[in-house]
N, C-alpha and C positions, 0 to 999 in steps of 0.2 A: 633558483639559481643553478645554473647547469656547472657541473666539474671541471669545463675549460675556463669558466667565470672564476672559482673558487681558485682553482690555482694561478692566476693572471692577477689576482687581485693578491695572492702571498709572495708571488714574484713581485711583484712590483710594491709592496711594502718592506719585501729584504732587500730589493733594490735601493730602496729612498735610506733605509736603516744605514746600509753598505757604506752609502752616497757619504753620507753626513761624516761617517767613522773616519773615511777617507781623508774628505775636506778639514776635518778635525785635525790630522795628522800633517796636510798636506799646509795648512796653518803653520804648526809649529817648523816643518821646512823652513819653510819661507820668512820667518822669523829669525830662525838661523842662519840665513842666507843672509839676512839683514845686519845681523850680527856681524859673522865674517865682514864682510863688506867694511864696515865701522872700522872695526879691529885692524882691517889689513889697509887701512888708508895710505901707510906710509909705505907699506911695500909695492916696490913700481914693476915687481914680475910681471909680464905678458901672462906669463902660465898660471902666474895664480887668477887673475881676471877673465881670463878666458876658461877655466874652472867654474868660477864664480859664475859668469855668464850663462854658461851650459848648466849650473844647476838650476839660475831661475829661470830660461825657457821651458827648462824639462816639468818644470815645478807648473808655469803658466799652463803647459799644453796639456799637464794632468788635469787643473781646474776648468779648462773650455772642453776639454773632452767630457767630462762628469757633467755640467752646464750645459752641454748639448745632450745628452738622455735624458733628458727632462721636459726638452724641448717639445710642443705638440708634432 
């Protein structure tokens, strides 16, 4: 196994390690996000919704970005 093998092969297991730590993290967000949500039902702010909003796009396009390097 040649040396651009060997390191290709540890990049891409600290990649997948990385990946996971992320989604692990990027979970509990979005859980939070869920929460909020719940909690603030009765409040009819724009701002807070629109808040709320932007954190779970921001949260989705972390997971379809991490989802797409993986991709073949």
């Amino acid at each position: 196994m040649e040396s651009s093998d060997v390191n290709s092969n540890i990049s891409t297991t600290a990649f997948l390690r990385l990946r996971h730590d992320i989604k692990n993290q990027l979970s509990n967000i979005q859980l939070a996000i869920a929460g909020l949500k719940f909690e603030c039902q009765a409040d009819t702010s724009e701002d807070l919704a629109l808040y709320i909003s932007s954190l779970e796009q921001s949260a989705k396009a972390i997971d379809l970005m991490l989802n797409d390097f993986t991709k073949p």
